[in-house]
Chimera marker file (.cmm) of the C-alpha trace (Angstrom):
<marker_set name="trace">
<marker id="1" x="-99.506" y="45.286" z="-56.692" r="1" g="1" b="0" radius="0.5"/>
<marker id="2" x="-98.416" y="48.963" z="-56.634" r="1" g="1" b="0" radius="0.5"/>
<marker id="3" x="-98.968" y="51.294" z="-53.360" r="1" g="1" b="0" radius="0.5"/>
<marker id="4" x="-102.640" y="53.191" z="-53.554" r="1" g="1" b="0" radius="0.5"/>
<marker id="5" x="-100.795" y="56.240" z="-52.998" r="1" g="1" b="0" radius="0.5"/>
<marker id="6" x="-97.917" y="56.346" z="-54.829" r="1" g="1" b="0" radius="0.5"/>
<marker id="7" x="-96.873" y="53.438" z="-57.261" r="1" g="1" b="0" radius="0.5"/>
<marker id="8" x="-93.640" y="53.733" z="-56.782" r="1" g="1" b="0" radius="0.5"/>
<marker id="9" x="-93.784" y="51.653" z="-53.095" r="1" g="1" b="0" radius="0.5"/>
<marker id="10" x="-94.949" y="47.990" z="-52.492" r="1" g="1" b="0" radius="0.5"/>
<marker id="11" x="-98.528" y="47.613" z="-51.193" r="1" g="1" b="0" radius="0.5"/>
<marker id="12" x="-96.863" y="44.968" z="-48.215" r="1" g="1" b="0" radius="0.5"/>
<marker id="13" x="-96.958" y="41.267" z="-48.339" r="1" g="1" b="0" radius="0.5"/>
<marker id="14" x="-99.420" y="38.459" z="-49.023" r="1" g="1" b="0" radius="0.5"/>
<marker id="15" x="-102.592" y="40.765" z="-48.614" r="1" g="1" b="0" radius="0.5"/>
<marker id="16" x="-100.753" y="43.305" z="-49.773" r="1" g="1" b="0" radius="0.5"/>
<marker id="17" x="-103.248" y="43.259" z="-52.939" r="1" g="1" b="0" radius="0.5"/>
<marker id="18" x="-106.326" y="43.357" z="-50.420" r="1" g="1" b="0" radius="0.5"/>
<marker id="19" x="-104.653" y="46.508" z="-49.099" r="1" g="1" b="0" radius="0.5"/>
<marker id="20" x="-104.512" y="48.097" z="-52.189" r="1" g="1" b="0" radius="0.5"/>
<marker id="21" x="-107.682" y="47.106" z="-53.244" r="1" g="1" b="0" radius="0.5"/>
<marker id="22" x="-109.215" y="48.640" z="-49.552" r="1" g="1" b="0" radius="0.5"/>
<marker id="23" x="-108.571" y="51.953" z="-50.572" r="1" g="1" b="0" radius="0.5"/>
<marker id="24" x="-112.045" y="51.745" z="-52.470" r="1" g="1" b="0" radius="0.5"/>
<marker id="25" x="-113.770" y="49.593" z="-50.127" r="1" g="1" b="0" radius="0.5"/>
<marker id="26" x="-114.849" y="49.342" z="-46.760" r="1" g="1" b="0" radius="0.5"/>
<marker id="27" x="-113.210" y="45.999" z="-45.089" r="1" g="1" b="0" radius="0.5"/>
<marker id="28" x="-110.376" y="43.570" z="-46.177" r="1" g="1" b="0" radius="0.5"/>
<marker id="29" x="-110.101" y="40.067" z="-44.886" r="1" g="1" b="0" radius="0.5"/>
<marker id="30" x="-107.017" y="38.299" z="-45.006" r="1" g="1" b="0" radius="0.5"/>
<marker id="31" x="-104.768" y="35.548" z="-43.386" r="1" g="1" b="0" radius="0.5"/>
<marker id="32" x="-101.954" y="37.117" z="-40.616" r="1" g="1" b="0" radius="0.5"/>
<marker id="33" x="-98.736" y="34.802" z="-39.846" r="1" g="1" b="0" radius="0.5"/>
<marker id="34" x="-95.932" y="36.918" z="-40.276" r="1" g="1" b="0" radius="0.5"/>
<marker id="35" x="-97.587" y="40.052" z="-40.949" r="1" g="1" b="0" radius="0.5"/>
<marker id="36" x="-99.417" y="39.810" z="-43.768" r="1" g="1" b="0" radius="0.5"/>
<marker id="37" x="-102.265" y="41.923" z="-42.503" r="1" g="1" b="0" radius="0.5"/>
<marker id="38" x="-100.162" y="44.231" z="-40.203" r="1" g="1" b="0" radius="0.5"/>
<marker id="39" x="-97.193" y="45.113" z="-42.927" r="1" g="1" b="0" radius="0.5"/>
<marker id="40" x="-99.714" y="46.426" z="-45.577" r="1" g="1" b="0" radius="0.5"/>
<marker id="41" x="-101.934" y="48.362" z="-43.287" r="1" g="1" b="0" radius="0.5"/>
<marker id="42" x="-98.335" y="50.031" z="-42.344" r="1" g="1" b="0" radius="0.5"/>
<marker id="43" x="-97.675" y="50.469" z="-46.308" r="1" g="1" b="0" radius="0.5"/>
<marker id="44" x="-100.902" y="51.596" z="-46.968" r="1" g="1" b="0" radius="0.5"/>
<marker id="45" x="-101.700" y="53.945" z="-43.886" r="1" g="1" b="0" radius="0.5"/>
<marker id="46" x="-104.744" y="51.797" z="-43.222" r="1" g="1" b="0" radius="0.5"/>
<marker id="47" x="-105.692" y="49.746" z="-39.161" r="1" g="1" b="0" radius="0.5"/>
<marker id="48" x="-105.629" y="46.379" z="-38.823" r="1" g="1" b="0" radius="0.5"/>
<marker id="49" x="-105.904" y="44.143" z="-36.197" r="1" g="1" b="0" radius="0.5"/>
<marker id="50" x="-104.438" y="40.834" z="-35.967" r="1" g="1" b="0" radius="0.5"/>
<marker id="51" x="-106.363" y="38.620" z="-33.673" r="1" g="1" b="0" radius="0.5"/>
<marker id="52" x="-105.298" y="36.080" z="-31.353" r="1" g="1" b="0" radius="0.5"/>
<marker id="53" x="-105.421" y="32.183" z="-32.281" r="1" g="1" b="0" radius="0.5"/>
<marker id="54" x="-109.221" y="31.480" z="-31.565" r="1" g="1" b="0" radius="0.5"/>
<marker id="55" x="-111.320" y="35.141" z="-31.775" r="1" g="1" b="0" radius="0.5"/>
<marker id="56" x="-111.840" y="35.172" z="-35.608" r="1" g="1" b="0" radius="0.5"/>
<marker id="57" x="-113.881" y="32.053" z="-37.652" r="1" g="1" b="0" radius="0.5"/>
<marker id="58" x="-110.683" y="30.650" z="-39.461" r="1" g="1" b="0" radius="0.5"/>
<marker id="59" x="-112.263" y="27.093" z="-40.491" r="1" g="1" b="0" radius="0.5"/>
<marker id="60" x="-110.935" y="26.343" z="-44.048" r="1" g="1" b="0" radius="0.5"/>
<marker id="61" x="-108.496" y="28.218" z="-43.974" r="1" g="1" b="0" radius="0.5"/>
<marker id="62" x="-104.754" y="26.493" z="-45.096" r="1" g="1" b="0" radius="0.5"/>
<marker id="63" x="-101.063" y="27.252" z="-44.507" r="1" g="1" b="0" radius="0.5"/>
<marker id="64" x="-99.816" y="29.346" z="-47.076" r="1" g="1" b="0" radius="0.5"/>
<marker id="65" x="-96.876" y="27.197" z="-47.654" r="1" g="1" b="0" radius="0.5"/>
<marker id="66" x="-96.176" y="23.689" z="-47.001" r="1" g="1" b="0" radius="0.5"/>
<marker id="67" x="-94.518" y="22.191" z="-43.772" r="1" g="1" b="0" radius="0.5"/>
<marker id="68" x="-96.511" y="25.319" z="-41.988" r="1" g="1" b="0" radius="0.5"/>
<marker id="69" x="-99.553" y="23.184" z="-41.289" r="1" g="1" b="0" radius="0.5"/>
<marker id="70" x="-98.281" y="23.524" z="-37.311" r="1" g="1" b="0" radius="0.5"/>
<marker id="71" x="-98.156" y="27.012" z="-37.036" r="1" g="1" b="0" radius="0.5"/>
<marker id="72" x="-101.504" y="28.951" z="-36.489" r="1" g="1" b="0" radius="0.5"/>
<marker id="73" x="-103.021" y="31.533" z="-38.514" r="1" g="1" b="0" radius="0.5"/>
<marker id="74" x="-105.235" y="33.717" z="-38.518" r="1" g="1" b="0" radius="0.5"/>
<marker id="75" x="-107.525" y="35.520" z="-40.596" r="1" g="1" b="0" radius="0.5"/>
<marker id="76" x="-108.065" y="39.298" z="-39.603" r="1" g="1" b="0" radius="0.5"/>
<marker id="77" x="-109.629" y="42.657" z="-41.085" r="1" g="1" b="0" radius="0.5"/>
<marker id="78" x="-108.197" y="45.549" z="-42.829" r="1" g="1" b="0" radius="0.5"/>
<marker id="79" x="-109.986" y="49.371" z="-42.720" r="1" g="1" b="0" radius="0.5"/>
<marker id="80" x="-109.579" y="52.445" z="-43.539" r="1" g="1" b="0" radius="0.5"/>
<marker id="81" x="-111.294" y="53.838" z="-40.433" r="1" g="1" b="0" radius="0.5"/>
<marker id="82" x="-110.810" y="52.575" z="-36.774" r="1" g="1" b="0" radius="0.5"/>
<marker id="83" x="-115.003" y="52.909" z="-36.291" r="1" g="1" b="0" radius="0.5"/>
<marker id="84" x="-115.157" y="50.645" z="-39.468" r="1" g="1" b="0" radius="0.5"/>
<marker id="85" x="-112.619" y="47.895" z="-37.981" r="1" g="1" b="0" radius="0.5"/>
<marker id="86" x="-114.155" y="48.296" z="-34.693" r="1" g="1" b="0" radius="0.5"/>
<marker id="87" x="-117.910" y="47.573" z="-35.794" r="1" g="1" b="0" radius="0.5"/>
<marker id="88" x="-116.494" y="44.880" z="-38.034" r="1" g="1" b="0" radius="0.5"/>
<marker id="89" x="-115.096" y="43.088" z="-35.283" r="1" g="1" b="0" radius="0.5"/>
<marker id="90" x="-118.319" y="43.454" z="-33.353" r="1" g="1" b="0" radius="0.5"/>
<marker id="91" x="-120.200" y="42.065" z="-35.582" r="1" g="1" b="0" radius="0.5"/>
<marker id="92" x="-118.139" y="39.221" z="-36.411" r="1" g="1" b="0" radius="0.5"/>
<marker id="93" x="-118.165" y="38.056" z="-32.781" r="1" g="1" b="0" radius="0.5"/>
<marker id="94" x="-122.046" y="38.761" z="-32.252" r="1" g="1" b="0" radius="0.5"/>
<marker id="95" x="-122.585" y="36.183" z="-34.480" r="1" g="1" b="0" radius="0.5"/>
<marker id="96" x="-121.336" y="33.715" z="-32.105" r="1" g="1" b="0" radius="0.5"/>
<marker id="97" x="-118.240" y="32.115" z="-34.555" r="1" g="1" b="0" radius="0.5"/>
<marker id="98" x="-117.954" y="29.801" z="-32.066" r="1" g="1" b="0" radius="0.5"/>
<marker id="99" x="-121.185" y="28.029" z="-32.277" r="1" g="1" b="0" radius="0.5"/>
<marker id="100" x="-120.318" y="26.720" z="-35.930" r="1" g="1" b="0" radius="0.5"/>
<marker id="101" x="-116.441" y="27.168" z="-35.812" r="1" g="1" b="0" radius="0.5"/>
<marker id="102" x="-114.466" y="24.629" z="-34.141" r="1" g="1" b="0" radius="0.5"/>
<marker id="103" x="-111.462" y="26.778" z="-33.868" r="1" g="1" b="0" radius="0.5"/>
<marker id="104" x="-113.003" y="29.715" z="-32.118" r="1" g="1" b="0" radius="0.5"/>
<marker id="105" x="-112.769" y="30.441" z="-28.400" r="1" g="1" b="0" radius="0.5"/>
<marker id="106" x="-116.043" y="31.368" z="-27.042" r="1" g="1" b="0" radius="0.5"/>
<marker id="107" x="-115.730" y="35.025" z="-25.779" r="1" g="1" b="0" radius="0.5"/>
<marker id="108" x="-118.009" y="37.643" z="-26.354" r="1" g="1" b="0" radius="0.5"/>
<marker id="109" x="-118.158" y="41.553" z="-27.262" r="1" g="1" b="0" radius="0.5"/>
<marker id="110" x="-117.321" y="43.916" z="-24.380" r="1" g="1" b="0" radius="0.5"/>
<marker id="111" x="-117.224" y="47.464" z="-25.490" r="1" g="1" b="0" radius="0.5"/>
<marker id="112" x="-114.893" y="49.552" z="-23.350" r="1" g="1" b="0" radius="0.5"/>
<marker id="113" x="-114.708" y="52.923" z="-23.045" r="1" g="1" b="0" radius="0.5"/>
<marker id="114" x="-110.695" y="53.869" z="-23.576" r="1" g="1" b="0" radius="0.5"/>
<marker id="115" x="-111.667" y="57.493" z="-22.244" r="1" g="1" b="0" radius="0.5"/>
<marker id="116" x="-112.219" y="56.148" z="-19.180" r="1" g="1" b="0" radius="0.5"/>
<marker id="117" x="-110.078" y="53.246" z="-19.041" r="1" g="1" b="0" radius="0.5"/>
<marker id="118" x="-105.919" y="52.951" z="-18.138" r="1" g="1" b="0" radius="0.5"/>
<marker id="119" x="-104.197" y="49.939" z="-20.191" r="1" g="1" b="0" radius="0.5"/>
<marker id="120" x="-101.102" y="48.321" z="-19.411" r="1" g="1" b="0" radius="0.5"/>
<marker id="121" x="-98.474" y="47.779" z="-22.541" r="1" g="1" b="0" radius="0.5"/>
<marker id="122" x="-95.769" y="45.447" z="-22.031" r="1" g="1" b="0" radius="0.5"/>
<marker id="123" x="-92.786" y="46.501" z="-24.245" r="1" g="1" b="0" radius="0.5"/>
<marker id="124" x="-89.828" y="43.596" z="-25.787" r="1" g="1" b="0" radius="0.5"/>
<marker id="125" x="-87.269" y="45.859" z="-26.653" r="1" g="1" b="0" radius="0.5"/>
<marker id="126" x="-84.892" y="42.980" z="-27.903" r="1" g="1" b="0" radius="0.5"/>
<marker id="127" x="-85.744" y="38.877" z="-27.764" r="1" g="1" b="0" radius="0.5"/>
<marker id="128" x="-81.994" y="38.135" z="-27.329" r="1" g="1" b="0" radius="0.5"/>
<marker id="129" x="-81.873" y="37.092" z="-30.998" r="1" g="1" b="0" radius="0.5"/>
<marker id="130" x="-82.445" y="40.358" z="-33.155" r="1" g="1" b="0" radius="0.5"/>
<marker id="131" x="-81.514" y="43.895" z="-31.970" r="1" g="1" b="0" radius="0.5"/>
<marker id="132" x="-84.248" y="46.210" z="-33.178" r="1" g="1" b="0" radius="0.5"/>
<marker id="133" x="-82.554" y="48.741" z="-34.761" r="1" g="1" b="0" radius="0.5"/>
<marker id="134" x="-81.960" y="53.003" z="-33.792" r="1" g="1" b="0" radius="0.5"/>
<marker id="135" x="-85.228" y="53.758" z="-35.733" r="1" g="1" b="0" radius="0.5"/>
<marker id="136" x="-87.264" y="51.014" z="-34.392" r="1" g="1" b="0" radius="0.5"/>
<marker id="137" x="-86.063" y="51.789" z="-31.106" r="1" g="1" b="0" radius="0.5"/>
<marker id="138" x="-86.459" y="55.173" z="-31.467" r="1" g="1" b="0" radius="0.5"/>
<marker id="139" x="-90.112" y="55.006" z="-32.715" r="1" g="1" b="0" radius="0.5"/>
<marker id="140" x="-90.881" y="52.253" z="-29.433" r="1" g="1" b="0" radius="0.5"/>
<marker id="141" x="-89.713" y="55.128" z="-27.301" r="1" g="1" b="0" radius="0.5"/>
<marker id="142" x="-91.854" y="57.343" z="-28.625" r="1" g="1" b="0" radius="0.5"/>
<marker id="143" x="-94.764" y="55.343" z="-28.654" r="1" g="1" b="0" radius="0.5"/>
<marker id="144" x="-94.208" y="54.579" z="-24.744" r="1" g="1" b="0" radius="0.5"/>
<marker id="145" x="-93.884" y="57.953" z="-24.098" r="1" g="1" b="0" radius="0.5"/>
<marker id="146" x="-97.261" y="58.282" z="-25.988" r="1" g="1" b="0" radius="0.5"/>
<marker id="147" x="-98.840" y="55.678" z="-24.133" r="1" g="1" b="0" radius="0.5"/>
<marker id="148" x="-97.104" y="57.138" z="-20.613" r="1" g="1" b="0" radius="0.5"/>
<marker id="149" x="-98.681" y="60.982" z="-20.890" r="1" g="1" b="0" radius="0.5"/>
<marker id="150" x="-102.025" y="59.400" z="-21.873" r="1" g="1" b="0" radius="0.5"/>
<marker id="151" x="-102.025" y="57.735" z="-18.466" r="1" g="1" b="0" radius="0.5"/>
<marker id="152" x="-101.423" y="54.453" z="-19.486" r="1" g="1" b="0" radius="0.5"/>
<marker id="153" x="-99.506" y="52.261" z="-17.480" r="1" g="1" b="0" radius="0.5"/>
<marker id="154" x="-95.222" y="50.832" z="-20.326" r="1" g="1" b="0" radius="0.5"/>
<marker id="155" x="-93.723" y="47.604" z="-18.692" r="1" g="1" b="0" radius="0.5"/>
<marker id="156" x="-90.709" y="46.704" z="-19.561" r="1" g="1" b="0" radius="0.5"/>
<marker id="157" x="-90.851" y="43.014" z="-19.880" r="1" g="1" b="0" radius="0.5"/>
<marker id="158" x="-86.948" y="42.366" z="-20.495" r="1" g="1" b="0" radius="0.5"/>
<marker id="159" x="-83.732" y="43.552" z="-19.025" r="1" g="1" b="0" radius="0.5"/>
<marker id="160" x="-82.399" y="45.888" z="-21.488" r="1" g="1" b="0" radius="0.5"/>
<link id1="1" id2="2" r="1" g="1" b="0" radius="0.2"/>
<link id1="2" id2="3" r="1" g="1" b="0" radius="0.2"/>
<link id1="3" id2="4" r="1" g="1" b="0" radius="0.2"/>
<link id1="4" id2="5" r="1" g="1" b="0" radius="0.2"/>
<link id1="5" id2="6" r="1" g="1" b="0" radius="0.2"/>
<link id1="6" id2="7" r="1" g="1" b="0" radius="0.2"/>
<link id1="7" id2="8" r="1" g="1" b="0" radius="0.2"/>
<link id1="8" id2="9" r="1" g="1" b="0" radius="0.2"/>
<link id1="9" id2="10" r="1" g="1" b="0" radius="0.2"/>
<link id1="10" id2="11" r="1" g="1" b="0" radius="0.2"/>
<link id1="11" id2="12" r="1" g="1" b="0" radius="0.2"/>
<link id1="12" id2="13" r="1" g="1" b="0" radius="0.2"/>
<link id1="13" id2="14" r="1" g="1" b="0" radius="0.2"/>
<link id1="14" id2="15" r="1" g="1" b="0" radius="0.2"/>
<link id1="15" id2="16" r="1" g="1" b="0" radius="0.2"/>
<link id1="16" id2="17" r="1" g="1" b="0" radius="0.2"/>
<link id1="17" id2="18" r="1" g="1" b="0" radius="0.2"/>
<link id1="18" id2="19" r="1" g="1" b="0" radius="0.2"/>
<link id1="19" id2="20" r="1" g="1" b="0" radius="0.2"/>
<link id1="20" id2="21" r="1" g="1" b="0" radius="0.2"/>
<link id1="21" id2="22" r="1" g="1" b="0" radius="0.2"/>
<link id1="22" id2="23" r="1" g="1" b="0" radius="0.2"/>
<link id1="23" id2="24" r="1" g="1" b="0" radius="0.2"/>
<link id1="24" id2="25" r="1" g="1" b="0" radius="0.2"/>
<link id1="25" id2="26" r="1" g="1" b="0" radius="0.2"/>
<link id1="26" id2="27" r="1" g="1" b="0" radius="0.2"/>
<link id1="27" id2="28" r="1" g="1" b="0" radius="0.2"/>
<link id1="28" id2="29" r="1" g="1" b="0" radius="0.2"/>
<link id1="29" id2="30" r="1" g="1" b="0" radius="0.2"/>
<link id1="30" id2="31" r="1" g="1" b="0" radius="0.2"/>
<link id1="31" id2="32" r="1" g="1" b="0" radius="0.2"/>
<link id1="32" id2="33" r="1" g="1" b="0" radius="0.2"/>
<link id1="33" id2="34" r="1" g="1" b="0" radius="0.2"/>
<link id1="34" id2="35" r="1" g="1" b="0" radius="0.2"/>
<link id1="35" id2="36" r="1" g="1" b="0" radius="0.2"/>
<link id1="36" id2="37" r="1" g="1" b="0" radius="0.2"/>
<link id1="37" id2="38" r="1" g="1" b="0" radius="0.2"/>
<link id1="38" id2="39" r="1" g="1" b="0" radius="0.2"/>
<link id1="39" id2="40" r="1" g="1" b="0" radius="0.2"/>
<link id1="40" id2="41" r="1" g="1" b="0" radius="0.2"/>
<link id1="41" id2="42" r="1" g="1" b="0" radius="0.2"/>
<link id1="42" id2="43" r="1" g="1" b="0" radius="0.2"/>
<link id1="43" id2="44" r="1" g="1" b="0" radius="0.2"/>
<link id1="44" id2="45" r="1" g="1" b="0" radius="0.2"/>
<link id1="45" id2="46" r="1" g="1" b="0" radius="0.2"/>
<link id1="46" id2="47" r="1" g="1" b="0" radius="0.2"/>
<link id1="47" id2="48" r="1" g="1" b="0" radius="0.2"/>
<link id1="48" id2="49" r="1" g="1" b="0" radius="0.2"/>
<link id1="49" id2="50" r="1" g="1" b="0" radius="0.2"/>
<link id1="50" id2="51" r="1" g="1" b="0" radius="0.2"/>
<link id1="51" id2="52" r="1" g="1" b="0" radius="0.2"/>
<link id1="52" id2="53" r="1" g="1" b="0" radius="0.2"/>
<link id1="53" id2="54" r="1" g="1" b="0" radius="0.2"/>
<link id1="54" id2="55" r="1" g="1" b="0" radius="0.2"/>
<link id1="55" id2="56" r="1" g="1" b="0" radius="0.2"/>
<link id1="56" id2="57" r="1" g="1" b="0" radius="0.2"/>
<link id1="57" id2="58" r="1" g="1" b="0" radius="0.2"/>
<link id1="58" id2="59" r="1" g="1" b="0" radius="0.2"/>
<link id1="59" id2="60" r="1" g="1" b="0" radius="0.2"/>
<link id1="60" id2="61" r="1" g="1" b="0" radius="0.2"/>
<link id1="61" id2="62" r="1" g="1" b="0" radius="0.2"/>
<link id1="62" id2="63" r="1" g="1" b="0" radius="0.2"/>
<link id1="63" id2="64" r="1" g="1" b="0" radius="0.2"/>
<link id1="64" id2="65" r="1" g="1" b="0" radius="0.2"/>
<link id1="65" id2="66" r="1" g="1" b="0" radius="0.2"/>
<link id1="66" id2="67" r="1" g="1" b="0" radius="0.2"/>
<link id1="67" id2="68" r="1" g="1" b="0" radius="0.2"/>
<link id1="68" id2="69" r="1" g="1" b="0" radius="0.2"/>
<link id1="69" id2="70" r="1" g="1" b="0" radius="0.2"/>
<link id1="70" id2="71" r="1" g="1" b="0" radius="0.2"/>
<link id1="71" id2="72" r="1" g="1" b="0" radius="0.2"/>
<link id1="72" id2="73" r="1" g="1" b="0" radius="0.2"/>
<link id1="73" id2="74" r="1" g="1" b="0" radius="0.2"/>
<link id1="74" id2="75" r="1" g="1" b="0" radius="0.2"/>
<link id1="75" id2="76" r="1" g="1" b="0" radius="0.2"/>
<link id1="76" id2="77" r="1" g="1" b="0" radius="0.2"/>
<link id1="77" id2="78" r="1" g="1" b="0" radius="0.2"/>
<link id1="78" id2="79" r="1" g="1" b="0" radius="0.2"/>
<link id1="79" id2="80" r="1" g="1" b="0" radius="0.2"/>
<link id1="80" id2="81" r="1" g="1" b="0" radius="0.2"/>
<link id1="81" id2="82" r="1" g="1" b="0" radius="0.2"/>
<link id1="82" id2="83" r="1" g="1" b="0" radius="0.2"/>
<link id1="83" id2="84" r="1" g="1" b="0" radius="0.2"/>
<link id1="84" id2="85" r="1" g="1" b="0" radius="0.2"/>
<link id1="85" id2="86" r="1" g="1" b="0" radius="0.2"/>
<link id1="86" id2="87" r="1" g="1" b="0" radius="0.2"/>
<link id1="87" id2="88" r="1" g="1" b="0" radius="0.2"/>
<link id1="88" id2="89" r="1" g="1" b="0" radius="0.2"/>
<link id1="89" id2="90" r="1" g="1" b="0" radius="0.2"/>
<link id1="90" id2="91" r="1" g="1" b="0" radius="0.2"/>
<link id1="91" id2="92" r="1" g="1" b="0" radius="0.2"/>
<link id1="92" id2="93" r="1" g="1" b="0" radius="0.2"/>
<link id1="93" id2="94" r="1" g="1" b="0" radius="0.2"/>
<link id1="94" id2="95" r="1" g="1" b="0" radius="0.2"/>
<link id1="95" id2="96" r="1" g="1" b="0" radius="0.2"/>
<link id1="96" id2="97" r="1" g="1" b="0" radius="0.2"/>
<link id1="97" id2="98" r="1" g="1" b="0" radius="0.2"/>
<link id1="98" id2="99" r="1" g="1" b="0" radius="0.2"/>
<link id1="99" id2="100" r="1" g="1" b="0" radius="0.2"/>
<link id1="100" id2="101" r="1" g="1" b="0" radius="0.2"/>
<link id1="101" id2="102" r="1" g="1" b="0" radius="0.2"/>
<link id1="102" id2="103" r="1" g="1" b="0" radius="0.2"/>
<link id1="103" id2="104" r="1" g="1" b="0" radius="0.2"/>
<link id1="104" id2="105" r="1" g="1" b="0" radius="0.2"/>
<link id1="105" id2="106" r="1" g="1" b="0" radius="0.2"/>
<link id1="106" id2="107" r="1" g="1" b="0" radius="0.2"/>
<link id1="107" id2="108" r="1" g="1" b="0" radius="0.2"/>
<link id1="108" id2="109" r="1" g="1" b="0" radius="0.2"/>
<link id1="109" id2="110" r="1" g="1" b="0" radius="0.2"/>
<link id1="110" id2="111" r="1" g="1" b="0" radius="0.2"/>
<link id1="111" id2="112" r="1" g="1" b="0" radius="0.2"/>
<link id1="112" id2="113" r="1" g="1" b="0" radius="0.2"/>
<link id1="113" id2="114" r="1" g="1" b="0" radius="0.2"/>
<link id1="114" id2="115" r="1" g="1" b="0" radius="0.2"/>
<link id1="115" id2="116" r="1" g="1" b="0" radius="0.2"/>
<link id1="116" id2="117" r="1" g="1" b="0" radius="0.2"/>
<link id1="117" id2="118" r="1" g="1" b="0" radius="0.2"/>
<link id1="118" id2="119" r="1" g="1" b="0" radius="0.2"/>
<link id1="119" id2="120" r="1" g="1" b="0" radius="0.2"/>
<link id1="120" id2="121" r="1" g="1" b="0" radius="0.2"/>
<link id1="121" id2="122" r="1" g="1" b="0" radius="0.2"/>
<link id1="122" id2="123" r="1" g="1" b="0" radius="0.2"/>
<link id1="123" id2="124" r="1" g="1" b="0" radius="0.2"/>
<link id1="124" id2="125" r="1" g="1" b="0" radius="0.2"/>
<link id1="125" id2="126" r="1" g="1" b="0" radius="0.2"/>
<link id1="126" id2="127" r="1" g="1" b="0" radius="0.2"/>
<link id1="127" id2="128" r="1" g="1" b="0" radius="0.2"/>
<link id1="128" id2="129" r="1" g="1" b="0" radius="0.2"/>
<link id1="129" id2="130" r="1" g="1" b="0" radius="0.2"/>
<link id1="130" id2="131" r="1" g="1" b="0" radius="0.2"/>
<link id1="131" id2="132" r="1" g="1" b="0" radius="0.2"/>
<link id1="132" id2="133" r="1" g="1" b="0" radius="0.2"/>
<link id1="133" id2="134" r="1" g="1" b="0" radius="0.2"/>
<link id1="134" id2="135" r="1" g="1" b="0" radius="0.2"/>
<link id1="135" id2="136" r="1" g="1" b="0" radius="0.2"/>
<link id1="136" id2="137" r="1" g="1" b="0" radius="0.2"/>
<link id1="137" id2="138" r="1" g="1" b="0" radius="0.2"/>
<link id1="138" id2="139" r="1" g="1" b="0" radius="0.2"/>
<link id1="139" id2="140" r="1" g="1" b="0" radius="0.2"/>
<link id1="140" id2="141" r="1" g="1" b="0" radius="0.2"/>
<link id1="141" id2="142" r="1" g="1" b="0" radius="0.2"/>
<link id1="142" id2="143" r="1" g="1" b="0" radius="0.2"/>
<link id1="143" id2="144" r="1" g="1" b="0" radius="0.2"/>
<link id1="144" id2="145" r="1" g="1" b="0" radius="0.2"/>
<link id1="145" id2="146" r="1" g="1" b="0" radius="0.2"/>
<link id1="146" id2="147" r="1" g="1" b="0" radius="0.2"/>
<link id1="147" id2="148" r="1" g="1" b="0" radius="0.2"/>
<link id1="148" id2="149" r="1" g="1" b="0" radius="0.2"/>
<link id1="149" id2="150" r="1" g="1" b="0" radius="0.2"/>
<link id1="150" id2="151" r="1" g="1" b="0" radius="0.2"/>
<link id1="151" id2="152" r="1" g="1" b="0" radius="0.2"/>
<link id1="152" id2="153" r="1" g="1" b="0" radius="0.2"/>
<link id1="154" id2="155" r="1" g="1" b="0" radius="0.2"/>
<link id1="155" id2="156" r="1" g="1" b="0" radius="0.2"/>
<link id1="156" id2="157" r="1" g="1" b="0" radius="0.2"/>
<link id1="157" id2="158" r="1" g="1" b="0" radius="0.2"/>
<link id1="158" id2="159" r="1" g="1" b="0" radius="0.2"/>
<link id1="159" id2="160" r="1" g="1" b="0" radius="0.2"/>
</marker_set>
């Protein structure tokens, strides 16, 4: 599956299709383990917002290759807009998944106002296994000094 916006780059991974495809539509549903949501919402210049284990109805859903039965995924949307992805998500836990969905964790919508509200980001800038490389590191700089003049509260959560 080509790129929407130029064919000449991949559209991502394993939804990488549904993110091509999203560029005429409004939501895209896929299956996130390794980034399979996240990697072609990067490609594509599209959000996405991979849930935690338990927030999104994932019942049915299979390990997309064998021996990965252990490891939990989850399904999560795609959008073009961040008001489309947010009232998707809204919607999706108004319903109440957990009331017919074994897997979900029973917790539901609080809007919050992100004008009004600080957050706290905790930032891994290497696991002690893979170095993140000067761009990557570069761009996590950037982003906490983003987050930082917006008033939000970077912790680092490893000795660098």
């Amino acid at each position: 599956t080509s790129n929407p916006y130029n064919e000449n780059f991949s559209s991502g991974t394993l939804t990488g299709g549904g993110g091509a495809l999203l560029a005429g539509s409004v939501i895209e549903i896929g299956t996130d383990l390794g980034g399979s949501i996240r990697l072609p919402a990067h490609y594509c210049g599209l959000y996405a917002m991979r849930s935690s284990i338990g927030q999104f109805p994932c019942q049915g859903t299979h390990a997309p290759v064998p021996g990965l039965e252990t490891v939990a995924t989850t399904s999560a949307p795609m959008s073009r807009r961040l008001e489309d992805l947010e009232e998707f998500w809204k919607r999706v836990v108004e319903m109440r998944p957990w009331e017919y969905d074994h897997t979900c964790v029973p917790l539901p919508w609080r809007p919050v106002n992100l004008q009004e509200t600080k957050l706290k980001f905790g930032v891994i800038w290497e696991d002690g296994i893979v170095s993140p490389s000067p761009a990557c590191r570069r761009t996590l700089e950037w982003v906490c000094d983003a987050l930082e003049k917006q008033g939000h509260e970077v912790v680092d959560l490893c000795a660098r």
